[in-house]
MARNU-964549 format. One record per residue (C-alpha): residue number from 1; residue in three letters; y, x, z. Coordinates in steps of 0.02 Angstrom, whole numbers. Each point is the difference from the previous one (the first is absolute). Layout:
N
     i    aa        Y        X        Z
   NUM   ALA        Y        X        Z
...
***
This chain:
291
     i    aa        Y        X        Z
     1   UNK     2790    14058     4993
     2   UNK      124      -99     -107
     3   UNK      134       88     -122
     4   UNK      145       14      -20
     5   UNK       63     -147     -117
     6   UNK       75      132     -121
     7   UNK     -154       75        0
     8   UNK     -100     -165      -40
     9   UNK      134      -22     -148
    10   UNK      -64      184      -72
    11   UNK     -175      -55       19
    12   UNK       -3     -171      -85
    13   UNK      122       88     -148
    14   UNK     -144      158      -31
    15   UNK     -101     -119     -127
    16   UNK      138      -18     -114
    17   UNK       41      180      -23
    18   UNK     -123       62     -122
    19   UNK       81     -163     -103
    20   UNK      189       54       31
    21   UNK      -59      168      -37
    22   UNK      -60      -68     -172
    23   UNK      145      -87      -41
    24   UNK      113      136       48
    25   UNK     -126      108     -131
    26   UNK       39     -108     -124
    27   UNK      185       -5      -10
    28   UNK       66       47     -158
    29   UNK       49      171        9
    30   UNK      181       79      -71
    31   UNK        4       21     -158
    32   UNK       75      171      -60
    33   UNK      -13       21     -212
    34   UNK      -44      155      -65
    35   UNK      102      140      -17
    36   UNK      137        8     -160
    37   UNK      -53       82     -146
    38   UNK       70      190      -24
    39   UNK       21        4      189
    40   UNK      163      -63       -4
    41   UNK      118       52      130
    42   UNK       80     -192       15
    43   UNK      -89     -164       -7
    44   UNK      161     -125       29
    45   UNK      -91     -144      -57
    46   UNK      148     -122       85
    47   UNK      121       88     -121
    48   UNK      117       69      119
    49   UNK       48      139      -60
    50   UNK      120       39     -156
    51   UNK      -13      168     -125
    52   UNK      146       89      101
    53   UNK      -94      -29      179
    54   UNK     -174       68      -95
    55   UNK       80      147      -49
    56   UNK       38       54      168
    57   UNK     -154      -43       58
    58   UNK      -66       96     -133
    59   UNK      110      164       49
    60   UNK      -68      -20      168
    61   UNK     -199      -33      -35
    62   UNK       27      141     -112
    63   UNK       28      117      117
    64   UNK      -99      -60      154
    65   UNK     -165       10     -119
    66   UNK       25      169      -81
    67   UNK       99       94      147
    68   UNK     -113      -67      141
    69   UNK     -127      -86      -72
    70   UNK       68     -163       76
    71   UNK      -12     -157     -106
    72   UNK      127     -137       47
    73   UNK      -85     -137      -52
    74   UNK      113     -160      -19
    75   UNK      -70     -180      -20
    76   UNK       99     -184       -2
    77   UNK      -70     -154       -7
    78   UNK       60     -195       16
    79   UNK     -126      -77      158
    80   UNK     -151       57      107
    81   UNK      -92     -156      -52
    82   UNK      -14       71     -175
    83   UNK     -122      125       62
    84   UNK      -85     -123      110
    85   UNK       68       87      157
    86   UNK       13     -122      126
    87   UNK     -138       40      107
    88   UNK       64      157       29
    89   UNK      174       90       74
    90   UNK      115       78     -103
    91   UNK      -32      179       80
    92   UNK     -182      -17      -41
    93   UNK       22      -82     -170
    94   UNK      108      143      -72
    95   UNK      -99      144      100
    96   UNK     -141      -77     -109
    97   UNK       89       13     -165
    98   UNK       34      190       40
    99   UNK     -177       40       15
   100   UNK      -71      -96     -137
   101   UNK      128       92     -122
   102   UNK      -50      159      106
   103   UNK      189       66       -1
   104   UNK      -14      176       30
   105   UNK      -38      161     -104
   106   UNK     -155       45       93
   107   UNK     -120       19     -160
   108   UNK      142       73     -115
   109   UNK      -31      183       55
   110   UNK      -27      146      139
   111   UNK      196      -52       42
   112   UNK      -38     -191       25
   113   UNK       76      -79      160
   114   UNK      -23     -169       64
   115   UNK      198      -30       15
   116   UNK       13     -152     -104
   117   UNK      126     -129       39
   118   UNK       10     -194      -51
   119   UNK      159      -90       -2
   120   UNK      -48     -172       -6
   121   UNK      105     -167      -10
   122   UNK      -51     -177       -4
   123   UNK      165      -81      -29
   124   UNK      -36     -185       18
   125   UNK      -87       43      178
   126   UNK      175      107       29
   127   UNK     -119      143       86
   128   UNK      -17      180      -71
   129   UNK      -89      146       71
   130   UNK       -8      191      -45
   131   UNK     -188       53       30
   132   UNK      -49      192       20
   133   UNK     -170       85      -25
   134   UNK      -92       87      127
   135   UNK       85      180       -1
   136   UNK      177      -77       53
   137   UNK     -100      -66      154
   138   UNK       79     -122      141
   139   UNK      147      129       37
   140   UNK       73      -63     -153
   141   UNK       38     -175       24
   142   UNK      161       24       82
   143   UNK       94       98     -148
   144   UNK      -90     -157     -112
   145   UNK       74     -135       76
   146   UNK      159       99       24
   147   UNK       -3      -16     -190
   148   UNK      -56     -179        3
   149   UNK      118      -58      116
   150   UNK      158      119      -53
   151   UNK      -31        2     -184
   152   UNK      -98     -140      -78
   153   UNK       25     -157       99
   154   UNK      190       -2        7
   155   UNK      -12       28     -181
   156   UNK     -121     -163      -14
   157   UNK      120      -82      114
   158   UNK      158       -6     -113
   159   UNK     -151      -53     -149
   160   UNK       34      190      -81
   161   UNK     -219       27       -5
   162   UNK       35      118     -153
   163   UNK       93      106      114
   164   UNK      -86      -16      135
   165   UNK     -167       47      -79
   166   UNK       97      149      -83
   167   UNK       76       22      145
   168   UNK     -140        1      105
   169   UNK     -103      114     -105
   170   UNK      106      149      -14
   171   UNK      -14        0      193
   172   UNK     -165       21       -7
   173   UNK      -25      127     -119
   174   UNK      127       84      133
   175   UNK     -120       -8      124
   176   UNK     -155       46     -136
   177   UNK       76      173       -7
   178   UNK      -40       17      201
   179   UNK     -162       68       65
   180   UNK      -80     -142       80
   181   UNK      -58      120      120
   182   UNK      185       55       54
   183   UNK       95      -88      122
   184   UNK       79     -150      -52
   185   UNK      183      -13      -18
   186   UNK       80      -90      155
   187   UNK      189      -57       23
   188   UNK       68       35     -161
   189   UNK     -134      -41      -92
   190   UNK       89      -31     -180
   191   UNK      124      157       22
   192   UNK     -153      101        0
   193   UNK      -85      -72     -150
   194   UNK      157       33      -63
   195   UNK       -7      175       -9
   196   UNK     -183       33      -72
   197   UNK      -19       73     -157
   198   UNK      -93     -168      -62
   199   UNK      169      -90       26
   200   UNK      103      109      -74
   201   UNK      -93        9     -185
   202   UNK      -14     -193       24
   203   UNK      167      -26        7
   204   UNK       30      120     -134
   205   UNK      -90     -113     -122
   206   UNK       90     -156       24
   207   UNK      184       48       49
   208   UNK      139       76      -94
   209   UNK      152       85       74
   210   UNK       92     -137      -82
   211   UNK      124        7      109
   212   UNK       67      195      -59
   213   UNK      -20      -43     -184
   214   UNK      101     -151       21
   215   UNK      129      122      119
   216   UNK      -15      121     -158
   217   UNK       39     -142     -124
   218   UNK      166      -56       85
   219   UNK       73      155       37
   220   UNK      -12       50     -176
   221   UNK       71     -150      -58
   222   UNK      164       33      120
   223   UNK      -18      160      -51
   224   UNK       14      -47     -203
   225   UNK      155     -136       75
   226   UNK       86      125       73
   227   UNK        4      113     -152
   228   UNK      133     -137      -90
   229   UNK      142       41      163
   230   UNK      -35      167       22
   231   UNK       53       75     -178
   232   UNK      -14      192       56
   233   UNK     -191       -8       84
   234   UNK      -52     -117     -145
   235   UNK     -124       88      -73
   236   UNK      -95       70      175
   237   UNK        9     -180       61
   238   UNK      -69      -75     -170
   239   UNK     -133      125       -9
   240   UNK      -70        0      176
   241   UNK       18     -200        9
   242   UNK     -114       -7     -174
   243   UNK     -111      134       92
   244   UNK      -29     -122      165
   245   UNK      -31     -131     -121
   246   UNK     -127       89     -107
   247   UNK      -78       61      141
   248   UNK      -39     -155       93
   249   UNK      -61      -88     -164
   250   UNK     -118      152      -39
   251   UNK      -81       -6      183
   252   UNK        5     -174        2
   253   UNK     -117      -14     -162
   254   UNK     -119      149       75
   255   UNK      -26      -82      121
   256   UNK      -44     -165      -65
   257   UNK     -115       71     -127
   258   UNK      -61      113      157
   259   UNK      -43     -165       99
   260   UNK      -61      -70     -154
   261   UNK     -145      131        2
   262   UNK      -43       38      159
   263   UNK      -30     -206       46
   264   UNK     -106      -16     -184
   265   UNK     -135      144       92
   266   UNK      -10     -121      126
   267   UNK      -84     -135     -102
   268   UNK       34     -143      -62
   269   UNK      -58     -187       27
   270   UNK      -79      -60      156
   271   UNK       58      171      101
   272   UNK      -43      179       16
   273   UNK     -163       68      -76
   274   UNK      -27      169       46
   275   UNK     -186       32       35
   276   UNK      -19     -155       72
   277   UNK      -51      -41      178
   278   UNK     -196       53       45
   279   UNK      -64      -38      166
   280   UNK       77      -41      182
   281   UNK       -3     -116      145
   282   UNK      120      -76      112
   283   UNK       -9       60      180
   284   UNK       74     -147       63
   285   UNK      183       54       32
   286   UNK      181      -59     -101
   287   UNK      113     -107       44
   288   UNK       30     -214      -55
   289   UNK      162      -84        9
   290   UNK       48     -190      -32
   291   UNK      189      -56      -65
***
């Protein structure tokens, strides 16, 4: 009986596979360095980043880690050939880095979770992916790369990386303060996060209702104008105008010195350090985008 010719190709090819097996054994695998000393939060060793973008990073690790036991991990660098990555896809490559750091807080204590998440950015390859560990599951993906693809890329787009890291991560310490075991958030996605506690003290570390003290400010000063044409309400006019004024200074300088001390708990440096990531996995799910 003669074969196929297809099948006479296979035949004559078997010798060579234990060889092409070999070789394929011996390709040099990705290189992925150890992780940073003090278990710092951000490794942004392509220097993207400036000290006002780290400190909202920061406000947002902070709170992921010690409300959820989430760490955000964040890491930049300049090329995948620097790690000796070719041989492998981007997907895999960075799904590698998150379990040889072993993001996670599954040896930290009784409480431990495997909810780490890696934001991770190769900016000469223009790719970037947000990798989650095995509790957020598959189910997951979609609210990820709604944050990729919403949040982070358009941000890379227009060159702002600072922002859109910043940007980027204060989504997902959003979505740290959801039980992966809940149902994701659908249509809406970001209106949602919007409202979770998480959010909400997030925000309160980074903005300041500058806005009313600067309303505050100017109507006082009208108020102190108007004192000079109206002779008869001189005083009441002088005296709530300096009030408005002294008011908005005073908040203003609370709340600086306010910011000033909540974002020096956070750490300082390379990123967070609270008690430092201890032990997780990546179960395969996240999201990658490309600008």
């Amino acid at each position: 009986m003669q074969l196929p010719a297809g099948a006479m190709t296979f035949l004559r090819g078997l010798p060579l596979l234990p060889a092409l097996l070999f070789f394929a054994a011996k390709l040099p695998a990705a290189h992925v360095p150890p992780p940073p000393p003090q278990q710092d939060f951000i490794s942004d060793f392509a220097r993207l980043l400036t000290s006002q973008s780290k400190d909202r990073i920061k406000a947002a690790q902070h709170q992921a880690f010690e409300q959820h036991h989430a760490p955000i991990i964040v890491v930049t660098i300049h090329s995948l050939a620097e790690y000796d990555a070719k041989n492998t896809s981007f997907e895999q490559f960075v799904q590698q880095w998150f379990n040889d750091w072993k993001i996670g807080t599954l040896g930290l204590n009784e409480k431990g979770a495997n909810k780490g998440i890696l934001l991770f950015i190769s900016k000469d390859n223009r790719r970037a992916r947000i990798e989650l560990g095995n509790d957020w599951g598959r189910r997951w993906d979609g609210v990820a790369q709604g944050i990729m693809n919403g949040v982070i890329i358009p941000r890379f787009k227009q060159g702002g990386y600072a922002d859109g890291i910043a940007d980027g991560v204060e989504k997902l310490a959003e979505m740290a303060a959801l039980d992966p075991a809940s149902t994701p958030p659908g249509p809406g996605l970001f209106e949602q996060l919007q409202q979770t506690d998480a959010a909400k003290k997030v925000r309160g570390l980074s903005l300041f209702p500058a806005r009313i003290i600067g309303w505050m400010a100017g109507i006082g000063a009208l108020l102190i104008m108007a004192s000079f044409f109206f002779g008869e309400y001189r005083k009441p006019l002088l005296l709530t105008g300096i009030g408005l004024i002294a008011t908005a200074l005073f908040t203003y300088v609370i709340l600086v010195l306010l910011a000033i001390f909540l974002r020096t708990r956070g750490g300082t440096g390379g990123g967070y350090r609270g008690g430092g990531f201890s032990g997780g996995f990546s179960g395969g799910g996240g999201a990658s985008g490309s600008w």
